[in-house]
BALOBA-1460 file (C-alpha; in Angstrom, 3 decimals):
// residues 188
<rec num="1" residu="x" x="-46.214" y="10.424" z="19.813"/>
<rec num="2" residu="x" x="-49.199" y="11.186" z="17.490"/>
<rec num="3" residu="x" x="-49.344" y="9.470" z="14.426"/>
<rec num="4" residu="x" x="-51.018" y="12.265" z="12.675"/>
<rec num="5" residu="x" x="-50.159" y="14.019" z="10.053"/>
<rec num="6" residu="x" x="-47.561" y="17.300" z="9.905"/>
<rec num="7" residu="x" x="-49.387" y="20.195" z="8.968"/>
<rec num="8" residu="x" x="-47.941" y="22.997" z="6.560"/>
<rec num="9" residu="x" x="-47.175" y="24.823" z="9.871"/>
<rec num="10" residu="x" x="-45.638" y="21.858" z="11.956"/>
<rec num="11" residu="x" x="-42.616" y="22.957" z="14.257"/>
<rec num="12" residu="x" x="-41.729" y="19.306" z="14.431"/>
<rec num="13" residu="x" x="-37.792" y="19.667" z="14.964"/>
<rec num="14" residu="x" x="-38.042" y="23.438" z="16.290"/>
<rec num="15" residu="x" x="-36.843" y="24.612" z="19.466"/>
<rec num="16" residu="x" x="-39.602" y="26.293" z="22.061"/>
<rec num="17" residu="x" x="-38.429" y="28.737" z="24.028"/>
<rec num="18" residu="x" x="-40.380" y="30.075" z="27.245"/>
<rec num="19" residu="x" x="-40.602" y="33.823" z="27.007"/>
<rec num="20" residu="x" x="-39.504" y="35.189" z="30.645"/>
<rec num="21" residu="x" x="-42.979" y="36.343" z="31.078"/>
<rec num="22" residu="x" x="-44.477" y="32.782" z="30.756"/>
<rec num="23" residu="x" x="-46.636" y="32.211" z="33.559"/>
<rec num="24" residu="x" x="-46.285" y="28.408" z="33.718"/>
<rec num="25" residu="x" x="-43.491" y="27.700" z="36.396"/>
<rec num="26" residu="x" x="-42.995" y="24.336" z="34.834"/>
<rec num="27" residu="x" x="-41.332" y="25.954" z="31.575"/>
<rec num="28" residu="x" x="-39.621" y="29.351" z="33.096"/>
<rec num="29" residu="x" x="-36.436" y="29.315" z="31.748"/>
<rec num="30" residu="x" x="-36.877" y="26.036" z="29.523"/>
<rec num="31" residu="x" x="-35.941" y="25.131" z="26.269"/>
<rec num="32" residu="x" x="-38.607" y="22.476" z="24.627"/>
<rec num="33" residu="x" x="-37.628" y="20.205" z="21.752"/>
<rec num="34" residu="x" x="-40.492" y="19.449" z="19.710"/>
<rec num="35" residu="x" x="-40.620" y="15.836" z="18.442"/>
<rec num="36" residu="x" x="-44.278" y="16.257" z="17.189"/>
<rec num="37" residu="x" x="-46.425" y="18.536" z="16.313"/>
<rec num="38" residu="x" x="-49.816" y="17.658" z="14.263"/>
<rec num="39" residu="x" x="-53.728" y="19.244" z="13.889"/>
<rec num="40" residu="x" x="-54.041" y="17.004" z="16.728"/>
<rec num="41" residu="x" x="-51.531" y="18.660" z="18.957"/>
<rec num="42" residu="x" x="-47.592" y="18.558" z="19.554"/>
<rec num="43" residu="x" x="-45.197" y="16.609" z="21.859"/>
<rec num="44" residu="x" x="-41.852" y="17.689" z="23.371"/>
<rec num="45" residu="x" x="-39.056" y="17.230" z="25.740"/>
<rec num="46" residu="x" x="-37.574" y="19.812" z="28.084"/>
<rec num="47" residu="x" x="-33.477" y="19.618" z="27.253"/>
<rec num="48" residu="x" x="-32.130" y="22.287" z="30.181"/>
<rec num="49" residu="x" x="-33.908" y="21.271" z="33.402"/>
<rec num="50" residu="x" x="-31.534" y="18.674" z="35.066"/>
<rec num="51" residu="x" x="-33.171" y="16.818" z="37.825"/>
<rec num="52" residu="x" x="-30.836" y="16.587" z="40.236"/>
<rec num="53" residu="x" x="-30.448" y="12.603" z="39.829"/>
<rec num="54" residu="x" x="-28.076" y="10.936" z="37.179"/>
<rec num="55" residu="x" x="-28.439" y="8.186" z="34.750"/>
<rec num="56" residu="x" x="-26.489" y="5.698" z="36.379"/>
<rec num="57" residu="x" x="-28.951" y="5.483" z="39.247"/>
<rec num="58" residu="x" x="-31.460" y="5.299" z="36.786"/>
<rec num="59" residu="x" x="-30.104" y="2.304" z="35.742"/>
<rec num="60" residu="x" x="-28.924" y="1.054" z="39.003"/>
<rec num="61" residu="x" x="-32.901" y="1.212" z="40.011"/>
<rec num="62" residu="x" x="-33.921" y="-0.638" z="36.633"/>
<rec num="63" residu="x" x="-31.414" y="-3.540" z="37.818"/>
<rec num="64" residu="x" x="-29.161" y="-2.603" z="34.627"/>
<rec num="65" residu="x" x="-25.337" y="-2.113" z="33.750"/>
<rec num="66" residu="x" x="-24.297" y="1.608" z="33.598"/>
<rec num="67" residu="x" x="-24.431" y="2.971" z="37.475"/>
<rec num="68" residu="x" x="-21.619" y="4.594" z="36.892"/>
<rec num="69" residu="x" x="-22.770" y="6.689" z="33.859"/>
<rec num="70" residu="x" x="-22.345" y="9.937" z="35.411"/>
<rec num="71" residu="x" x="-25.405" y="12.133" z="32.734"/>
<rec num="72" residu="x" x="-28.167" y="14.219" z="33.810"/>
<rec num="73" residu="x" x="-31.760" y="12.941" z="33.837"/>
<rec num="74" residu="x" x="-33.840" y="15.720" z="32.842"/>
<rec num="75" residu="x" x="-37.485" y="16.571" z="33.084"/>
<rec num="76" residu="x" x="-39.028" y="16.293" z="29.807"/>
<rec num="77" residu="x" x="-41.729" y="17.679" z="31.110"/>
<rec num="78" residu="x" x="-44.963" y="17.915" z="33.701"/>
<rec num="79" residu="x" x="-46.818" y="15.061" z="31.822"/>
<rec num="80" residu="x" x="-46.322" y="11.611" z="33.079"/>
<rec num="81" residu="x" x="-43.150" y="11.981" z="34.986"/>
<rec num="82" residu="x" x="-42.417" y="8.519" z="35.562"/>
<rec num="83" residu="x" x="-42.699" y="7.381" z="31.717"/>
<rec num="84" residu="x" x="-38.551" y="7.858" z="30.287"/>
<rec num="85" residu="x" x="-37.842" y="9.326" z="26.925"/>
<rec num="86" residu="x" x="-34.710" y="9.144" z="25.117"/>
<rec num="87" residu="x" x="-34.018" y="11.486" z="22.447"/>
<rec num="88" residu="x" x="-31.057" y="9.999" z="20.168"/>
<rec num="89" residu="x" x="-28.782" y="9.820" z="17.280"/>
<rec num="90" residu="x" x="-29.435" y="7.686" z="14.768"/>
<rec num="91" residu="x" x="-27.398" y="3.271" z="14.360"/>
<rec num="92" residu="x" x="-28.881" y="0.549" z="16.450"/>
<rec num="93" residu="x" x="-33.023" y="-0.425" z="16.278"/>
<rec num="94" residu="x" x="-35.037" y="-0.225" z="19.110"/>
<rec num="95" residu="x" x="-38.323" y="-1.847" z="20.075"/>
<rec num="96" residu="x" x="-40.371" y="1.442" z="20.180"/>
<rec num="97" residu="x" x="-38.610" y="4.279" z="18.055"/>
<rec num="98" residu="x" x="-40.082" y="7.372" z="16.797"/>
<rec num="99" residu="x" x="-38.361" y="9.279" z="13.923"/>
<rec num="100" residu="x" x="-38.282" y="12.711" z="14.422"/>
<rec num="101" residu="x" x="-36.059" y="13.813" z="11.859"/>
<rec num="102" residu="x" x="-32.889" y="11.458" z="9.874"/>
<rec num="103" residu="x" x="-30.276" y="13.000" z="12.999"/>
<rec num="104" residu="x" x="-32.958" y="12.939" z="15.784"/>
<rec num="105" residu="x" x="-34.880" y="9.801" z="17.203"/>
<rec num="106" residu="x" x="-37.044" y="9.154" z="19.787"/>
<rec num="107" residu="x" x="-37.092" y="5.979" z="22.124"/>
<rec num="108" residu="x" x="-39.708" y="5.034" z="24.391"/>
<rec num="109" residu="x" x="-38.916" y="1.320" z="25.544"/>
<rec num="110" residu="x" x="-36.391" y="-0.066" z="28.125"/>
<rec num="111" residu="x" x="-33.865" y="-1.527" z="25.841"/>
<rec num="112" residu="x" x="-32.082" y="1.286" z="24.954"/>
<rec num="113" residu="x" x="-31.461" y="1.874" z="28.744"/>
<rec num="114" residu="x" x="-30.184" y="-1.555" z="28.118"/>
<rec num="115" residu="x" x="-27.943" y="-0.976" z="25.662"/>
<rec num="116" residu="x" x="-26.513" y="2.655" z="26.726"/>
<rec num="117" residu="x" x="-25.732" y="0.866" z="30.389"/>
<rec num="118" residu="x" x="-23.794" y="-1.915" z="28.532"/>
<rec num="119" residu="x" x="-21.739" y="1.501" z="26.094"/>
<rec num="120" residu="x" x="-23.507" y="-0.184" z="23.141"/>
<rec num="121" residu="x" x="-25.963" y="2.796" z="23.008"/>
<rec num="122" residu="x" x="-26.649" y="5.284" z="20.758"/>
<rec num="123" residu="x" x="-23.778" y="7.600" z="19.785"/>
<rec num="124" residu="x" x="-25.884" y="10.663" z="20.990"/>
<rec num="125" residu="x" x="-28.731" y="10.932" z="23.586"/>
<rec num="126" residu="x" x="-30.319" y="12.470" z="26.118"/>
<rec num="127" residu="x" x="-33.128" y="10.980" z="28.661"/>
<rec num="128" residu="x" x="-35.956" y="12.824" z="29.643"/>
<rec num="129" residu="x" x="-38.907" y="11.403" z="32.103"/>
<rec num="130" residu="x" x="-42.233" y="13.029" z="31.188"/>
<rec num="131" residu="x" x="-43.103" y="15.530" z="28.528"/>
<rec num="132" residu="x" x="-44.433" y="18.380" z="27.759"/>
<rec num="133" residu="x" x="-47.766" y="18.242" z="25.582"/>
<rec num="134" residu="x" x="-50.294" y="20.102" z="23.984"/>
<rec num="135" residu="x" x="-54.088" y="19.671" z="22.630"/>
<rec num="136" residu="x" x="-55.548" y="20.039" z="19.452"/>
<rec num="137" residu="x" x="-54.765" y="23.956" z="19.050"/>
<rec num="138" residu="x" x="-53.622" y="24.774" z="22.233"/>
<rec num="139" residu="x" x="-50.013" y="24.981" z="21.025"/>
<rec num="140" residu="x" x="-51.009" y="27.766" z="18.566"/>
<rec num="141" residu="x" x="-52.909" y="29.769" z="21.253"/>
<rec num="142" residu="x" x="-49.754" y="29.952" z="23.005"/>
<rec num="143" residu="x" x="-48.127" y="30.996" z="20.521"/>
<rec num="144" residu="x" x="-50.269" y="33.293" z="19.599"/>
<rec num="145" residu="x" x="-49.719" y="34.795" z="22.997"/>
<rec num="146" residu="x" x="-46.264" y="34.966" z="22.404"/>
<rec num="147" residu="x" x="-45.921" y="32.835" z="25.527"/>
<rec num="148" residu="x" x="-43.157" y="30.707" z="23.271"/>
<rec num="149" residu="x" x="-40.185" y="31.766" z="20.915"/>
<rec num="150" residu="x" x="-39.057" y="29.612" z="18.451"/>
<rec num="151" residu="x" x="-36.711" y="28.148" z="15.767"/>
<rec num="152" residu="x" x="-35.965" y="25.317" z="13.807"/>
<rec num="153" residu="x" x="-33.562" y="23.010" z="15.914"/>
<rec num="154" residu="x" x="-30.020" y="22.642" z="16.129"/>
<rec num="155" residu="x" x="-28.684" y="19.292" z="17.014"/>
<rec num="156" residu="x" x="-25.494" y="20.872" z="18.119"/>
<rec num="157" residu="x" x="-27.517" y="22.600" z="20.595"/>
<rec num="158" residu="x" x="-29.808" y="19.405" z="21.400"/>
<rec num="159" residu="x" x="-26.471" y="16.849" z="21.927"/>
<rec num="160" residu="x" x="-23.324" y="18.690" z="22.641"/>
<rec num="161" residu="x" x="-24.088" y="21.819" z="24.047"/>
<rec num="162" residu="x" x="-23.271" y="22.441" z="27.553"/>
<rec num="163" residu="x" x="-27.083" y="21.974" z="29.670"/>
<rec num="164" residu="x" x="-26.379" y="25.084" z="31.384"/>
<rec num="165" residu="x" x="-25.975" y="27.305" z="27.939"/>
<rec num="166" residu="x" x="-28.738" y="25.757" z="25.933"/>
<rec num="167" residu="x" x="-31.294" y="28.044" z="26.809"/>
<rec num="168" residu="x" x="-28.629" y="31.254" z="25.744"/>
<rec num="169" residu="x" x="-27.783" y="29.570" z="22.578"/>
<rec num="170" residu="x" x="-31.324" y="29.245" z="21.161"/>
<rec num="171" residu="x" x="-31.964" y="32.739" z="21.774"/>
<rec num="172" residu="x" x="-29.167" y="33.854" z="19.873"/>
<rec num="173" residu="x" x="-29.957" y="31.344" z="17.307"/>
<rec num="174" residu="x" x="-33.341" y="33.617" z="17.223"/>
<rec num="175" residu="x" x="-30.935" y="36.259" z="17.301"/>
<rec num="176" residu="x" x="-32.658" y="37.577" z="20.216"/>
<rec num="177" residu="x" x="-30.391" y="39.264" z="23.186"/>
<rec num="178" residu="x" x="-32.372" y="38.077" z="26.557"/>
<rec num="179" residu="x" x="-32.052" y="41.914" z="27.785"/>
<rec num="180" residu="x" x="-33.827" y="43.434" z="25.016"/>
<rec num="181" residu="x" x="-37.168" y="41.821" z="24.862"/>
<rec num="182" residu="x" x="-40.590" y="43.587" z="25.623"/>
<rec num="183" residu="x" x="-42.147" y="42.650" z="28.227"/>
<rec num="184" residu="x" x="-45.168" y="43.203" z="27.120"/>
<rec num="185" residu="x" x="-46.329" y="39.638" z="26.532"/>
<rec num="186" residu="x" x="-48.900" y="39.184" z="23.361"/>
<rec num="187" residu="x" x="-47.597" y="42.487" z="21.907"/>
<rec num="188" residu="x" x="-44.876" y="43.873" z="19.071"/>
C-alpha cells in the first residue's frame, strides 16, 4: 500500500464495480475492494473471482497446518500474482498490517497464513494473490469513463456474502438493476 495521504475524494473502503462494457477482461464481471486510494494512485483486491484452487493447498504448498481449510483463493488482481493478500477482521497483530478502515485490515506477510492454518486466525478474511492497481490519476480517468461504478463498502458484502452474489449485491447497494444500464459507456 501507499503511504500517501487520502485525498478529499479517496474511495478508500468503496466497492468498484466493472461496468459490463469494461473492456479489460481481467475485471469483467468483478467487484474491486479498494484498500487505498491516494494523489498517488489506489490499490485493491478483486473479492468474486475464485481461482479454482483452495486455501488449504495454499497452505499445504507453504509447508503449513490448515490443508484441509476448504476457502477460495481469489485473484486480487493482474498485478503480481504470486504476492498473497489477506483482507481481515480486526484481534491478533501481524508482522505487516495495513489498516484500511477499524472493521477491515490488510495483511501482507506469511504469519497470518500461519495462524489461520493453526484456527488461531482472524475471525474474518479473505486471501487474494495479486492486486489490482492504479497510477497517479489513472483511477479517475476511468472513472471518468464510467468504466467503474461505485459505493462505499459493505463488510457484510466483503466477509459473509456468498462469492457468487457479491457482484449482484453491490449493484443493488448502488441501487442499480444490471438490466437497466446504458450501454453507452462515458455517457448519462
Amino acid at each position: 500500500m501507499t503511504t500517501g495521504t487520502d485525498t478529499k475524494a479517496s474511495l478508500r473502503h468503496h466497492f468498484l464495480v466493472a461496468s459490463p462494457w469494461l473492456a479489460d477482461p481481467n475485471f469483467h464481471g468483478g467487484v474491486i475492494y479498494l484498500c487505498e486510494h491516494s494523489s498517488e494512485g489506489a490499490l485493491g483486491l478483486m473479492i468474486n473471482q475464485p481461482l479454482g484452487i483452495h486455501l488449504g493447498e495454499i497452505l499445504e504448498q507453504l509447508d503449513m497446518h490448515g490443508g484441509e481449510l476448504d476457502l477460495p483463493v481469489f485473484t486480487g488482481g493482474p498485478v503480481q500474482p504470486e504476492r498473497g493478500f489477506v483482507l481481515h477482521s480486526p484481534g491478533q497483530h501481524w508482522q505487516n498490517t495495513a489498516t484500511v478502515t477499524d472493521d477491515v485490515l490488510l495483511t501482507t506477510s506469511r504469519d497470518i497464513l500461519e495462524g489461520i492454518g493453526r484456527n488461531e486466525g482472524p475471525e474474518e478474511f479473505l486471501v487474494a494473490l495479486g492486486y489490482s492497481g492504479w497510477g497517479e490519476g489513472q483511477l479517475e480517468e476511468e472513472l471518468g469513463s464510467n468504466a467503474w461504478l461505485t459505493c462505499p463498502a459493505s463488510t457484510d458484502i466483503l466477509f459473509r456474502t456468498p462469492v457468487e452474489k457479491r457482484y449482484e449485491a453491490v449493484l443493488k447497494l448502488i441501487g442499480i438493476d444490471l438490466n437497466q444500464l446504458s450501454d453507452s459507456v462515458g455517457h448519462a
